[in-house]
PDB file of the backbone (N, CA, C, O) and the ligand in Angstrom, with CONECT records:
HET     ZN  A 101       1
ATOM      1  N   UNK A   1     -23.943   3.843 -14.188  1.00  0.00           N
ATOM      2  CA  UNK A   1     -23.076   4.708 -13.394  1.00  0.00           C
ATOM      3  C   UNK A   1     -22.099   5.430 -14.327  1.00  0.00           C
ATOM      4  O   UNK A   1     -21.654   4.904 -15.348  1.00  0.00           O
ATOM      5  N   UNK A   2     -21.806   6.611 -13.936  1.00  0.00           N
ATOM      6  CA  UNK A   2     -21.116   7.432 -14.722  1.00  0.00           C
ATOM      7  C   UNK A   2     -19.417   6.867 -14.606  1.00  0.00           C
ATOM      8  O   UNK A   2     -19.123   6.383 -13.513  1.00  0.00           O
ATOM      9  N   UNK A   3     -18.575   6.901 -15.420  1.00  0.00           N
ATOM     10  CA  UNK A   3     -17.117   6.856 -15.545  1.00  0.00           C
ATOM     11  C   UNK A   3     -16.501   7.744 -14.543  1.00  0.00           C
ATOM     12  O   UNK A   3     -16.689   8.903 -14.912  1.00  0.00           O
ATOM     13  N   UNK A   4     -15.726   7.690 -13.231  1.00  0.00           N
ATOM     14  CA  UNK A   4     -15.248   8.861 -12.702  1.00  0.00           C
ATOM     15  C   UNK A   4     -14.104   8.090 -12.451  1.00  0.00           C
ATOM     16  O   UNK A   4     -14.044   6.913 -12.095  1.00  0.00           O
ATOM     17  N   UNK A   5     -12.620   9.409 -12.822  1.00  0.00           N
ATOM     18  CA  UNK A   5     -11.846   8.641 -12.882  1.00  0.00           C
ATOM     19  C   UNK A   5     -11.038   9.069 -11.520  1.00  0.00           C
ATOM     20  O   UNK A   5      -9.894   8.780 -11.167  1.00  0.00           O
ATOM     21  N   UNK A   6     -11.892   9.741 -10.981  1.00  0.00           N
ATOM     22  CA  UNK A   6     -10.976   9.886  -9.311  1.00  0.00           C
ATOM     23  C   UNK A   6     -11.743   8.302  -8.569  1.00  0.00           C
ATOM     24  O   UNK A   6     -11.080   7.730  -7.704  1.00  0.00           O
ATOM     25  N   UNK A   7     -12.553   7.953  -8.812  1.00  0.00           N
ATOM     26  CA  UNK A   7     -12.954   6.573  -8.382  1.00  0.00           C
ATOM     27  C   UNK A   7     -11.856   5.609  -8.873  1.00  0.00           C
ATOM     28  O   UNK A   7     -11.410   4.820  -8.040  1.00  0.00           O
ATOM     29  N   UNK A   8     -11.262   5.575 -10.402  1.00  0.00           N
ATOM     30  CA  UNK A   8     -10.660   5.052 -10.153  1.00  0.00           C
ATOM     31  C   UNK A   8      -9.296   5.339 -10.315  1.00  0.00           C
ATOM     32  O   UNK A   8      -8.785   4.525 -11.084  1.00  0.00           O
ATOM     33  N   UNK A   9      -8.464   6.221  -9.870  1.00  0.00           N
ATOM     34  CA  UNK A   9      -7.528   6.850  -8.758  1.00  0.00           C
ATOM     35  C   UNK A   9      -7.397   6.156  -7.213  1.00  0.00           C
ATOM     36  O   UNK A   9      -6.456   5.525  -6.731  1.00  0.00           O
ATOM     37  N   UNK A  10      -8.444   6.447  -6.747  1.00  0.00           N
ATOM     38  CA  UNK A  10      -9.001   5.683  -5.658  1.00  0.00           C
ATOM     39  C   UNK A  10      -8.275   3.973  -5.744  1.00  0.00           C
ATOM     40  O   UNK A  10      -7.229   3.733  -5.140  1.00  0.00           O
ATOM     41  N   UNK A  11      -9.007   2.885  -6.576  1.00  0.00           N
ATOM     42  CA  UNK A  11      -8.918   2.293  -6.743  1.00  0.00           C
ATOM     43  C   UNK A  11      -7.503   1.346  -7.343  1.00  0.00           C
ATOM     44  O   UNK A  11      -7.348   0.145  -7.562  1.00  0.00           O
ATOM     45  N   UNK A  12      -6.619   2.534  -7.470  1.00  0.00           N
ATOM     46  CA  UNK A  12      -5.201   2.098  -7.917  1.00  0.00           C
ATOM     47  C   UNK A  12      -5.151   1.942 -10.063  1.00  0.00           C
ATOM     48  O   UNK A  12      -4.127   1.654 -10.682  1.00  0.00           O
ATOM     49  N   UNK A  13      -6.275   2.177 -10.599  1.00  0.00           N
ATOM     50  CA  UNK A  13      -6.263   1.847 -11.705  1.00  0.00           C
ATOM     51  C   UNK A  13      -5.960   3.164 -12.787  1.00  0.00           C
ATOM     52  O   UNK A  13      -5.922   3.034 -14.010  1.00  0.00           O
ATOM     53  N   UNK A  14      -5.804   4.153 -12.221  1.00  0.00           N
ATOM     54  CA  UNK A  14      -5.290   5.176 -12.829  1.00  0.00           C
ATOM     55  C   UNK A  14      -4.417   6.032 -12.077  1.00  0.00           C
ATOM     56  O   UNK A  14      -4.464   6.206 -10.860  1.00  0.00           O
ATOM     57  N   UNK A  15      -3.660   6.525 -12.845  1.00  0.00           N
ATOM     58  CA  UNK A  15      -2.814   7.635 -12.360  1.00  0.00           C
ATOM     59  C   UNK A  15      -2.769   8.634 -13.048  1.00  0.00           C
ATOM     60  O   UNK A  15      -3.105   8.611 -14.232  1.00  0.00           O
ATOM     61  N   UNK A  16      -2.296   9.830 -12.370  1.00  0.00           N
ATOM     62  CA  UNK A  16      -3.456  11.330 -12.442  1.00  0.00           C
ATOM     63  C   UNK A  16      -1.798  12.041 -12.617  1.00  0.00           C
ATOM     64  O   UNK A  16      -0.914  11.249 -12.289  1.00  0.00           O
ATOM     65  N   UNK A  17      -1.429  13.085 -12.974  1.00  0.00           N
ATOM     66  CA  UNK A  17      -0.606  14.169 -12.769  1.00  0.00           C
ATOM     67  C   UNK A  17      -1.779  15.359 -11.818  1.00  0.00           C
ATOM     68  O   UNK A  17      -2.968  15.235 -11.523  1.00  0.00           O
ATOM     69  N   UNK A  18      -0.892  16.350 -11.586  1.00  0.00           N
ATOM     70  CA  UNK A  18      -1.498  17.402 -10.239  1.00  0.00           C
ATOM     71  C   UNK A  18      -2.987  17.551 -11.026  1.00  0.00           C
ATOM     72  O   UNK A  18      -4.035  16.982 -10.720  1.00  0.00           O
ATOM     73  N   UNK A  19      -2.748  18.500 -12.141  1.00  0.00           N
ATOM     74  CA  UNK A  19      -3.629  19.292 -13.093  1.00  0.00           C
ATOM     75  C   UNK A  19      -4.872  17.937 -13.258  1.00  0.00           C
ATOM     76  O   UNK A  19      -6.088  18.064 -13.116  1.00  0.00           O
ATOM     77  N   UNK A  20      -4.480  17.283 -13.432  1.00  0.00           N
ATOM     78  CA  UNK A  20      -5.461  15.621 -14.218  1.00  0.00           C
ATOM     79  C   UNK A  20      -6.032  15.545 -12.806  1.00  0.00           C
ATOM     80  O   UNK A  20      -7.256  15.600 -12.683  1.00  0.00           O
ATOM     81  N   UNK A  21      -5.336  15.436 -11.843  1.00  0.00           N
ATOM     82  CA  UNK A  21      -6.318  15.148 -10.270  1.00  0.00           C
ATOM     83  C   UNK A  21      -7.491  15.961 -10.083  1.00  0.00           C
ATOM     84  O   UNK A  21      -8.627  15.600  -9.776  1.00  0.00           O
ATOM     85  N   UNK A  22      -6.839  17.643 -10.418  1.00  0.00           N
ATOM     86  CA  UNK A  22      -7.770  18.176  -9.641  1.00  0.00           C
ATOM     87  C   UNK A  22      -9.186  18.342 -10.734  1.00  0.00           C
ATOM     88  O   UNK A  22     -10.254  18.747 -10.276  1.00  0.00           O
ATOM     89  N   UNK A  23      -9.084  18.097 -11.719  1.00  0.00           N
ATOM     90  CA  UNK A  23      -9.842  18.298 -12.976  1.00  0.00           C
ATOM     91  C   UNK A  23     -11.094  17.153 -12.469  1.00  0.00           C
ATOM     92  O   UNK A  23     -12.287  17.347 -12.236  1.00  0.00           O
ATOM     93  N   UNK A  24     -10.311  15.976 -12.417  1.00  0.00           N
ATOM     94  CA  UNK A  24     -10.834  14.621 -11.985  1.00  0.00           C
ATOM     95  C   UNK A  24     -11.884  14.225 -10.727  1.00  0.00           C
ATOM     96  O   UNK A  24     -12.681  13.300 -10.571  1.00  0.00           O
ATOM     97  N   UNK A  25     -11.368  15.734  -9.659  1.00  0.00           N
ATOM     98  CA  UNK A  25     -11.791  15.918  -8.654  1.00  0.00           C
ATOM     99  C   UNK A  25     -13.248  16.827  -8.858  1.00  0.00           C
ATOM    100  O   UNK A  25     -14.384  16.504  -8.511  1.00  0.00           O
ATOM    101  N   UNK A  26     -12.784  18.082  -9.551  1.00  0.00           N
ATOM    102  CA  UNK A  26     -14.097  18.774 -10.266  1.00  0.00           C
ATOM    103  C   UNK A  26     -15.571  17.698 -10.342  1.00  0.00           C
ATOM    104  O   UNK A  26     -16.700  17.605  -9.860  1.00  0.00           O
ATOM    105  N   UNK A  27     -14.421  16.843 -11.535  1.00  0.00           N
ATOM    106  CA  UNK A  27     -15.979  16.260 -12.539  1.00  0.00           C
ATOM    107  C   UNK A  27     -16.558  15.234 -11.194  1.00  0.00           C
ATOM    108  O   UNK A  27     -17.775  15.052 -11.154  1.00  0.00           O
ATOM    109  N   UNK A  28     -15.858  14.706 -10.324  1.00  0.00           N
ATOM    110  CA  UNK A  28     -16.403  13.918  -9.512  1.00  0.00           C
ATOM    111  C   UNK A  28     -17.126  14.919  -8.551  1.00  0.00           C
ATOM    112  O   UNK A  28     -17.809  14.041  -8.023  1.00  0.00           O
ATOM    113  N   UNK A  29     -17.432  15.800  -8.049  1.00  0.00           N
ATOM    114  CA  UNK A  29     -18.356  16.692  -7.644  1.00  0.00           C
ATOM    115  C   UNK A  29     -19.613  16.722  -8.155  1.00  0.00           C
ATOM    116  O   UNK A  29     -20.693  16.443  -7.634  1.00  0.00           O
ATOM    117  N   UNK A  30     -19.133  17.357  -9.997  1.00  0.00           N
ATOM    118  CA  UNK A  30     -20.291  17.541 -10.620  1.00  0.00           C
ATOM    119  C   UNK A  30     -21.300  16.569 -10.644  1.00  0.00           C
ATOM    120  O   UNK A  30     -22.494  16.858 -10.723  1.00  0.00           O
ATOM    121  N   UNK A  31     -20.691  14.984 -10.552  1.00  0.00           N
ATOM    122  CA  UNK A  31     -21.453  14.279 -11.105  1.00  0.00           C
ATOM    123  C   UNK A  31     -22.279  13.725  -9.780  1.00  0.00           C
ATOM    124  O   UNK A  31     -23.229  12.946  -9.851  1.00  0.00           O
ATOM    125  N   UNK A  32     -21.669  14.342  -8.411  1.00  0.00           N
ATOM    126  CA  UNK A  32     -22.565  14.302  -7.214  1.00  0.00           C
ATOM    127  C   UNK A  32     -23.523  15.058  -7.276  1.00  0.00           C
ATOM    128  O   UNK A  32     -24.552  15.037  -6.600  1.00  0.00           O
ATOM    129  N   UNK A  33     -23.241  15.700  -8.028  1.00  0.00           N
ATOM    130  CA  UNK A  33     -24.243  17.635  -7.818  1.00  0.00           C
ATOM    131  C   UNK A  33     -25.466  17.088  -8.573  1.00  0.00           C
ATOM    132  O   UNK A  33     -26.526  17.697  -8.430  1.00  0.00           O
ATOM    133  N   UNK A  34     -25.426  16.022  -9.346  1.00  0.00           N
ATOM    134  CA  UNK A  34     -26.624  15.596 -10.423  1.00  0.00           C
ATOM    135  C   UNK A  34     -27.511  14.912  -9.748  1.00  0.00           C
ATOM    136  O   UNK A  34     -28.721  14.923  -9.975  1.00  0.00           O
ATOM    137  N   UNK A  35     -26.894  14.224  -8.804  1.00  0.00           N
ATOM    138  CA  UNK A  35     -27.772  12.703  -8.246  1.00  0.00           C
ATOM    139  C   UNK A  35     -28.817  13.228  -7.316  1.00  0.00           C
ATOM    140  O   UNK A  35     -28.707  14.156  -6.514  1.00  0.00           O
ATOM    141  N   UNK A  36     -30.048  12.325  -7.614  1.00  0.00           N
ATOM    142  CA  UNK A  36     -31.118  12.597  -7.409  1.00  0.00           C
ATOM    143  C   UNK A  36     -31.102  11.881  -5.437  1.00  0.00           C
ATOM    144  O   UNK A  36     -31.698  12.224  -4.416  1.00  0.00           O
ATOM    145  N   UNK A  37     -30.380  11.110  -5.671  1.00  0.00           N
ATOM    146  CA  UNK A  37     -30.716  10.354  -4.018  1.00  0.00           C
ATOM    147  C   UNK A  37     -29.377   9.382  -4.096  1.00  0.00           C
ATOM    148  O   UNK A  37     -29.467   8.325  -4.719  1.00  0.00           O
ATOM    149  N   UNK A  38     -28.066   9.775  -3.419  1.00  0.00           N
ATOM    150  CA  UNK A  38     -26.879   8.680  -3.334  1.00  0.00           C
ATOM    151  C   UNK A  38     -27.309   7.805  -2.429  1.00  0.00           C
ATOM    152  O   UNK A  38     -28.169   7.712  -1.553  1.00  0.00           O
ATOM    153  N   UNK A  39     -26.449   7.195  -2.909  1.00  0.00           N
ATOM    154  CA  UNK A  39     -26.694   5.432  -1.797  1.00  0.00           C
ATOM    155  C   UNK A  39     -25.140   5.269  -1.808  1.00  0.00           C
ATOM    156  O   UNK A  39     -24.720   5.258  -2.965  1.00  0.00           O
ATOM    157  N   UNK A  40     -24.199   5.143  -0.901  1.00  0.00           N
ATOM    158  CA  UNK A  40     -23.057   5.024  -1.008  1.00  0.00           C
ATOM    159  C   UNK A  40     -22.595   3.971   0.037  1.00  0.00           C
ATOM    160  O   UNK A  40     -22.024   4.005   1.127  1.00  0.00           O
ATOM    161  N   UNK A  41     -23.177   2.879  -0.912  1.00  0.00           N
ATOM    162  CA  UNK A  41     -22.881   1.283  -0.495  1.00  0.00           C
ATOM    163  C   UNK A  41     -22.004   0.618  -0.806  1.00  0.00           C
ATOM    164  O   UNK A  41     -21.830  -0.537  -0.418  1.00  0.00           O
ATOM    165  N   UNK A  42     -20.860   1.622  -2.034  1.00  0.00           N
ATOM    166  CA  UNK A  42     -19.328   0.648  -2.939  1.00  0.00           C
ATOM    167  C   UNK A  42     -18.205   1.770  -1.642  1.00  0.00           C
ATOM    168  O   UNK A  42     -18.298   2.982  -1.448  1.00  0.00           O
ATOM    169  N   UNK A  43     -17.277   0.799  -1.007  1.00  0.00           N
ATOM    170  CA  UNK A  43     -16.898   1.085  -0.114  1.00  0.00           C
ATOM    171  C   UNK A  43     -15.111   1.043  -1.020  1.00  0.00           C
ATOM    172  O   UNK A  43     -14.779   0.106  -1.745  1.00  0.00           O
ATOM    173  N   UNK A  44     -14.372   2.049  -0.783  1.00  0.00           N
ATOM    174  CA  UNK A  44     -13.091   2.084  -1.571  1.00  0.00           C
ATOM    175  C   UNK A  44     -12.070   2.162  -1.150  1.00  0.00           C
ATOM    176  O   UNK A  44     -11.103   1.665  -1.727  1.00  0.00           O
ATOM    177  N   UNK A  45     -11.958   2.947   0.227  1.00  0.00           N
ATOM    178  CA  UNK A  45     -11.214   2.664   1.201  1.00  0.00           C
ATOM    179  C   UNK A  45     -11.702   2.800   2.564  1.00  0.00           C
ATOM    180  O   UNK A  45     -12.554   3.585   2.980  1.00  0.00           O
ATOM    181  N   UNK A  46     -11.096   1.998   3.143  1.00  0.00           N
ATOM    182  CA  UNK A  46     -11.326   1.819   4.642  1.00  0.00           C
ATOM    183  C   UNK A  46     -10.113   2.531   5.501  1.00  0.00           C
ATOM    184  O   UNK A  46      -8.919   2.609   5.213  1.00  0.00           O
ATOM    185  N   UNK A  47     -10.757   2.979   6.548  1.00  0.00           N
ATOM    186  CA  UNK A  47     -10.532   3.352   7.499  1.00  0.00           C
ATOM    187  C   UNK A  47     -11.208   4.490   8.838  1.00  0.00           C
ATOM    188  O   UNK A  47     -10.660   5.116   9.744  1.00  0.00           O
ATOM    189  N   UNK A  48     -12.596   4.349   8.403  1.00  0.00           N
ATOM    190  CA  UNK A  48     -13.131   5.364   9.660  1.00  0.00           C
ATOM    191  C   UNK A  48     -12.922   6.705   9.718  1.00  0.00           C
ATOM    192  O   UNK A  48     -13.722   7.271  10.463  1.00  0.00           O
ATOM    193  N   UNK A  49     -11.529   7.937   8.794  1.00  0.00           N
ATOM    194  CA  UNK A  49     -11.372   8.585   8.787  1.00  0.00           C
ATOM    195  C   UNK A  49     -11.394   9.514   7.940  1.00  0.00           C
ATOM    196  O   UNK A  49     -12.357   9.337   7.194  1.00  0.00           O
ATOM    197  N   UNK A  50     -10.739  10.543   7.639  1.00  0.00           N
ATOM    198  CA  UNK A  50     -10.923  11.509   6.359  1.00  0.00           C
ATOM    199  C   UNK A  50     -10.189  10.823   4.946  1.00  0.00           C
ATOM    200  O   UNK A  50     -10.077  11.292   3.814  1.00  0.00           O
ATOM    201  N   UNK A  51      -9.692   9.349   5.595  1.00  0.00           N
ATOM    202  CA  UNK A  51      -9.204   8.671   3.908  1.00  0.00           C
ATOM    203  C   UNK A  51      -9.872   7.951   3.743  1.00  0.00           C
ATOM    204  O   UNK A  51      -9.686   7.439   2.639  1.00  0.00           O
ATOM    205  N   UNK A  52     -11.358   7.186   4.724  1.00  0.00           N
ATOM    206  CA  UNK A  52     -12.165   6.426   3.847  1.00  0.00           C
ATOM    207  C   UNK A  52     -12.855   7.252   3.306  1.00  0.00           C
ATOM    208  O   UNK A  52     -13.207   8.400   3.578  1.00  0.00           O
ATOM    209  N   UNK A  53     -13.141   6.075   1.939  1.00  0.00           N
ATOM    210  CA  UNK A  53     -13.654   6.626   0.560  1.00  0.00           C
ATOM    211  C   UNK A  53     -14.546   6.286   0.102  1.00  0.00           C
ATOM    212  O   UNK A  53     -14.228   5.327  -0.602  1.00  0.00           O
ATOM    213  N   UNK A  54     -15.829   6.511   0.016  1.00  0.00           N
ATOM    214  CA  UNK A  54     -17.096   6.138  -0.224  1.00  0.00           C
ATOM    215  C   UNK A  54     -17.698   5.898  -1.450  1.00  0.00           C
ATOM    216  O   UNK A  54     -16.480   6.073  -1.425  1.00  0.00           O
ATOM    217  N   UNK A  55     -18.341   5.658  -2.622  1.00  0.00           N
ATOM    218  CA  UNK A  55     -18.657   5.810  -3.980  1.00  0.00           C
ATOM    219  C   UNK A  55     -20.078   5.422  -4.107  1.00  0.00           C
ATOM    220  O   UNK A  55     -20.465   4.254  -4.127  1.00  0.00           O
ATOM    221  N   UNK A  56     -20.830   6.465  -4.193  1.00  0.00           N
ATOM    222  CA  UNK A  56     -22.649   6.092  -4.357  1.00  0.00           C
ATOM    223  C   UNK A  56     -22.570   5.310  -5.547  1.00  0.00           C
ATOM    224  O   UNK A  56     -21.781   5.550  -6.461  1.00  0.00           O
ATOM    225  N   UNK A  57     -23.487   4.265  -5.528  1.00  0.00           N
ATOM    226  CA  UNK A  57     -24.003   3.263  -6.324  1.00  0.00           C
ATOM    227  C   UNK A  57     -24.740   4.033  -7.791  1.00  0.00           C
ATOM    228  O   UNK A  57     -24.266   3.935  -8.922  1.00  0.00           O
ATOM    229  N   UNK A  58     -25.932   4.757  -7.439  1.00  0.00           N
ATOM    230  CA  UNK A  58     -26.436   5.281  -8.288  1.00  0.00           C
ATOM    231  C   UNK A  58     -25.711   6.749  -9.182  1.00  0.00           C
ATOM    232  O   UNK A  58     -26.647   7.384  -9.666  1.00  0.00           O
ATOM    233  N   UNK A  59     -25.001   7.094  -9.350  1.00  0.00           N
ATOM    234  CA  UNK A  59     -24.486   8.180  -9.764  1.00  0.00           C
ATOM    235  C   UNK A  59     -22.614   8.000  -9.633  1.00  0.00           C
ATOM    236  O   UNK A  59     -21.965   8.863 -10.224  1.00  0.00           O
ATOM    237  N   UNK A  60     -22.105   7.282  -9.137  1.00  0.00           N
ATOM    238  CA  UNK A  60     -20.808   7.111  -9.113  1.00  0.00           C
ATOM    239  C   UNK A  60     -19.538   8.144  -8.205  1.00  0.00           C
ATOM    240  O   UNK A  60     -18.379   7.878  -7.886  1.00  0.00           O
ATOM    241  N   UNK A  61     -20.248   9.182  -8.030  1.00  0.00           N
ATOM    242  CA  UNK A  61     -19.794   9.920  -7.073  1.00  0.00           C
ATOM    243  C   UNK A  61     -18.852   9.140  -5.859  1.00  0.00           C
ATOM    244  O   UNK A  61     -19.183   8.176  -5.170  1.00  0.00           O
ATOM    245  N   UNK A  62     -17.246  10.091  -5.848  1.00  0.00           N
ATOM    246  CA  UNK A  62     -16.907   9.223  -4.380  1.00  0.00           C
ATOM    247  C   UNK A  62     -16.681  10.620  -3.356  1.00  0.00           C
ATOM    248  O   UNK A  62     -16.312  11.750  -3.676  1.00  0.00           O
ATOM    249  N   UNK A  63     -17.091  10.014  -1.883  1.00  0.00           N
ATOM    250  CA  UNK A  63     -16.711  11.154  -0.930  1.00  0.00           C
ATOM    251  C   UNK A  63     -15.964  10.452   0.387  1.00  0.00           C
ATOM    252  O   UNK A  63     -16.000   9.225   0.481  1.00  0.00           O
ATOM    253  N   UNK A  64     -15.308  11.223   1.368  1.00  0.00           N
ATOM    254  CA  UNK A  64     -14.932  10.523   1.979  1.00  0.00           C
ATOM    255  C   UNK A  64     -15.992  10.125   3.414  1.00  0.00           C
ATOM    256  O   UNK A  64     -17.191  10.172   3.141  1.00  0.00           O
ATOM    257  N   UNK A  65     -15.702   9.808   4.652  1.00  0.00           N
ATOM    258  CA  UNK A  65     -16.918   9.398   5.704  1.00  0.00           C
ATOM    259  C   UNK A  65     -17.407  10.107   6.422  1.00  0.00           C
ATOM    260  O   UNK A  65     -18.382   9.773   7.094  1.00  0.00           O
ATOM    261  N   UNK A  66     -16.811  11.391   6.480  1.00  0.00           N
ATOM    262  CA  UNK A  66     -17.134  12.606   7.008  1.00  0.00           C
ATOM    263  C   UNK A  66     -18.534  13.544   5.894  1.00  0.00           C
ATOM    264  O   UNK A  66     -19.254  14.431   6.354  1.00  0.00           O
ATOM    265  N   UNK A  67     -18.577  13.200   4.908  1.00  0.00           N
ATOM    266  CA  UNK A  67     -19.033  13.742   3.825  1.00  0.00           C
ATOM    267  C   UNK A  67     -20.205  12.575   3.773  1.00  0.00           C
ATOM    268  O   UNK A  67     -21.228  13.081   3.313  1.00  0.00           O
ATOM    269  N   UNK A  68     -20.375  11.277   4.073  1.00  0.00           N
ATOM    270  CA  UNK A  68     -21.089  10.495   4.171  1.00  0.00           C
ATOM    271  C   UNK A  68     -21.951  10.047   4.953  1.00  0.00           C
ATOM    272  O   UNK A  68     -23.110   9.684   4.754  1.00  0.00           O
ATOM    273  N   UNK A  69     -21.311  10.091   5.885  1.00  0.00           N
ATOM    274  CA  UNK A  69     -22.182  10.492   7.218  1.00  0.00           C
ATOM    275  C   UNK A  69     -23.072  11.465   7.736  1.00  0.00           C
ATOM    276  O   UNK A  69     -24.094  11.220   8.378  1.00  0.00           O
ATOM    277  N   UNK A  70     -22.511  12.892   7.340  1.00  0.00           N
ATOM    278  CA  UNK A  70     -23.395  14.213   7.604  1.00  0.00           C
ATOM    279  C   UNK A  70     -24.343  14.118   6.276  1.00  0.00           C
ATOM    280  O   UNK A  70     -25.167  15.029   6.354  1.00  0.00           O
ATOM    281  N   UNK A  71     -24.561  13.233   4.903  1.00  0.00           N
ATOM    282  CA  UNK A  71     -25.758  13.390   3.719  1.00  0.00           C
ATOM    283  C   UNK A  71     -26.575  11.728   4.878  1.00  0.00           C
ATOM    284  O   UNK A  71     -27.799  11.780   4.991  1.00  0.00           O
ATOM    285  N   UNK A  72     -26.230  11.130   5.219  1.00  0.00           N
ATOM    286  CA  UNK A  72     -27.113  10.004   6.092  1.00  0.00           C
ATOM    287  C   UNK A  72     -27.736  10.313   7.040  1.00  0.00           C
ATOM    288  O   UNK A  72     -28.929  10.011   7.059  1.00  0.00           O
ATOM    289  N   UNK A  73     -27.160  11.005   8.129  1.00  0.00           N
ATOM    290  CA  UNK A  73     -27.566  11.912   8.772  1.00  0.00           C
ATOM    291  C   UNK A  73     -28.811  12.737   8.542  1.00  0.00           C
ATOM    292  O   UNK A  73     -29.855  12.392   9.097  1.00  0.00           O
ATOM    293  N   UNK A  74     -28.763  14.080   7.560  1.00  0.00           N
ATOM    294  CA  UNK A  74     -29.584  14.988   7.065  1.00  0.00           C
ATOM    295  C   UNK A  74     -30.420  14.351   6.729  1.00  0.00           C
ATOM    296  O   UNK A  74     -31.572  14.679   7.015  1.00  0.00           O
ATOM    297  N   UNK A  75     -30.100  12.981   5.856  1.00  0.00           N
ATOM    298  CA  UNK A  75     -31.392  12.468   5.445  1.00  0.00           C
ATOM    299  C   UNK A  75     -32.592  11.482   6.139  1.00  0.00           C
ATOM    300  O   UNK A  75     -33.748  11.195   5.828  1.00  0.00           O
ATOM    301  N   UNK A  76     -31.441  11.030   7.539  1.00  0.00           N
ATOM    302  CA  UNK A  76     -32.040  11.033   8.462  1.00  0.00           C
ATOM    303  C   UNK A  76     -33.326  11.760   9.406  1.00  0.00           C
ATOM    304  O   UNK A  76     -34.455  11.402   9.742  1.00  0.00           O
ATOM    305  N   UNK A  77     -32.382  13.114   9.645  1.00  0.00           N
ATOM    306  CA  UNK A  77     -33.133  13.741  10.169  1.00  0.00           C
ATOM    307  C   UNK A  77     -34.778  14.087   8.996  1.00  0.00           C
ATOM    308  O   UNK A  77     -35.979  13.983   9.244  1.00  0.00           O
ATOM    309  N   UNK A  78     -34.237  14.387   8.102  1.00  0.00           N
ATOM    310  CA  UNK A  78     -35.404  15.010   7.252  1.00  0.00           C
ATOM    311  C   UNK A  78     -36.599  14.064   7.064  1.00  0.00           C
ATOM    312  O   UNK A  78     -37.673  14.391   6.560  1.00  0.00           O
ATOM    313  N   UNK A  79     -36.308  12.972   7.487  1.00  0.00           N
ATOM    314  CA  UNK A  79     -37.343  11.738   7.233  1.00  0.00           C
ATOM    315  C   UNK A  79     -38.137  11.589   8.309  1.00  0.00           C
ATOM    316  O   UNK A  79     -39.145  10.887   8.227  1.00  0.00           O
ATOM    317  N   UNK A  80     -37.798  12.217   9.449  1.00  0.00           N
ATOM    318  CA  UNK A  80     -38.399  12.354  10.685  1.00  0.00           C
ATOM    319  C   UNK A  80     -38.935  13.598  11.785  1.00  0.00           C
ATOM    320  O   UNK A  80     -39.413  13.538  12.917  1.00  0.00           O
ATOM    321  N   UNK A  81     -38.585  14.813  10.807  1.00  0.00           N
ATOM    322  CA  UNK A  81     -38.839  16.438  11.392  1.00  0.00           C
ATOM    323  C   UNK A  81     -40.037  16.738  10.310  1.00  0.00           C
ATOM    324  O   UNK A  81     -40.600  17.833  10.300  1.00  0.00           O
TER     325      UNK A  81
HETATM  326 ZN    ZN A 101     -25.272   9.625  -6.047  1.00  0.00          ZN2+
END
């Protein structure tokens, strides 16, 4: 799994200034944009809403459940149309 350090932001183990967040935020995109098939089974925060925080296993990527749900979904549907 790749190093992403908005994962661990997330996680309380780093702290970011504005510029360092959003940079942090970038590379954690990019490194979604790579993955061949997420599985986002490492769970980072809870709560059901736009602050839970999701982190695919294979590629390290985090999104929140709104963002997780609609790639489960799609891939739902696509497995069955
Ligand atoms: Zn992934």
């Amino acid at each position: 799994m790749n190093i992403n350090k908005y994962a661990e932001v997330l996680r309380g183990n780093l702290k970011l200034n504005g510029l360092e967040l959003y940079e942090a935020i970038v590379q954690n995109r990019e490194i979604g944009d790579k993955c061949e098939l997420h599985n986002f089974d490492i769970s980072l925060k809870q709560g059901k809403t736009i602050s839970e925080k999701w982190q695919c296993s294979n590629c390290g990527t985090v999104v929140d459940y709104r963002e997780k749900r609609m790639y489960e979904l799609g891939l739902n549907h696509g497995r069955t149309k």
